[in-house]
N, C-alpha and C positions, 0 to 999 in steps of 0.2 A: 504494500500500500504506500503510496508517495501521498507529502503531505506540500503545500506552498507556503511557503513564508512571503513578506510583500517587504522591497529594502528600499526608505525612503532617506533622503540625506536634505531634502531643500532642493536641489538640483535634478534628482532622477529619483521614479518611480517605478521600480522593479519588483514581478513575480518571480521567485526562482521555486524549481520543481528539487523537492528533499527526499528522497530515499535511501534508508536506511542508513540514517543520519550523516549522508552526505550530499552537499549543492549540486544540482545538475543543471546548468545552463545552454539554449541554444546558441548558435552563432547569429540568429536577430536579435535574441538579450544583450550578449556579449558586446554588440557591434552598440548598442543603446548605454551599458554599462561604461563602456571604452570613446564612447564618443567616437566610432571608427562605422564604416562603409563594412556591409554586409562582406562584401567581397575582399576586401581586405583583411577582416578577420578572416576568412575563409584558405585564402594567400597563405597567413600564418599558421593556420593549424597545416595544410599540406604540407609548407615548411616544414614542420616540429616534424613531421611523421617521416618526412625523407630522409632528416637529419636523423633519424633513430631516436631521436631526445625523450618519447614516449611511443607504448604500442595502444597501436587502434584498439584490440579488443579489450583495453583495462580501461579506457578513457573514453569509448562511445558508448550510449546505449540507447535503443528506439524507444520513444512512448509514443501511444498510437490517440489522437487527440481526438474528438468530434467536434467539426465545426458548428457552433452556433448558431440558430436560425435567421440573426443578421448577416452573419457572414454567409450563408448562403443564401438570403437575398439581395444581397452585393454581385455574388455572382451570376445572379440570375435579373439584373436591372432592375432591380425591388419591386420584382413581380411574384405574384404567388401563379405556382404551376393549378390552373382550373381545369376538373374534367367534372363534362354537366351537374352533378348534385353536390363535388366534393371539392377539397381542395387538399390538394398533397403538398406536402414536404419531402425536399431531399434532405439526406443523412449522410453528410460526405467525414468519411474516415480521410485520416490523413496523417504517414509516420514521420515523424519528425525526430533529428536526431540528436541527442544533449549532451554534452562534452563534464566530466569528472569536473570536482574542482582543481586538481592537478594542472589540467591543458587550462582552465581559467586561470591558473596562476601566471604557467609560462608564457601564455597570449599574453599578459597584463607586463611580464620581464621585457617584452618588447616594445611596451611603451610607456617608459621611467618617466618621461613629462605629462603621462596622464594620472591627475588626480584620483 
C-alpha cells in the first residue's frame, strides 16, 4: 500500500508517492521539484544509468494511476461520450514510472545551484 505525503516550502507544492517508507518521485515531480524541463531530468537519469552510478531495477518502479474524470474530459474536449439513454465514461489506466529516492538525490548532485 503507498501512502502520499504533500511537501510545501512557500515556493512549490509537491505530492510524493511513499512506499514502504520510502519517497518515490516521477521525472514531472522531479522536473517541478528541480525547477528543470521534463526532458532534462530525463537527460540525467539516462546519464546516471550509462555511467553505472545506479541500477535500473533498485531505482525504478511502475505504479499504475487512473486518470481522473477531468482528465479524461480534457482529452476528450470536455465532452461526455452520449449513447441514446446513457452517458459513458472512459477509464484510462496509465503506468507511470517513479524513480527511488537514491536517483532523487543524484539528479538533485547535478544541480548544486538549485535550492
Amino acid at each position: 500500500m503507498s501512502d502520499v505525503i504533500i511537501y510545501e516550502d512557500g515556493s512549490i507544492a509537491l505530492s510524493a508517492t511513499v512506499e514502504n517508507e520510502t519517497v518515490w518521485l516521477s521525472q514531472k515531480q522531479m522536473a517541478e521539484l528541480f525547477d528543470k524541463s521534463k526532458k532534462t531530468i530525463s537527460e540525467h537519469i539516462n546519464n546516471i544509468f550509462k555511467k553505472g552510478e545506479l541500477e535500473k531495477n533498485s531505482v525504478i518502479r511502475k505504479f499504475r494511476k487512473t486518470a481522473s474524470e477531468s482528465s479524461v474530459m480534457n482529452m476528450l474536449g470536455n465532452r461526455r461520450v452520449l449513447y441514446p439513454y446513457n452517458t459513458f465514461f472512459i477509464q484510462i489506466h496509465k503506468t507511470i514510472y517513479f524513480y527511488h529516492i537514491q536517483m532523487i538525490g543524484v539528479v538533485r548532485a547535478q544541480h548544486p545551484t538549485t535550492n
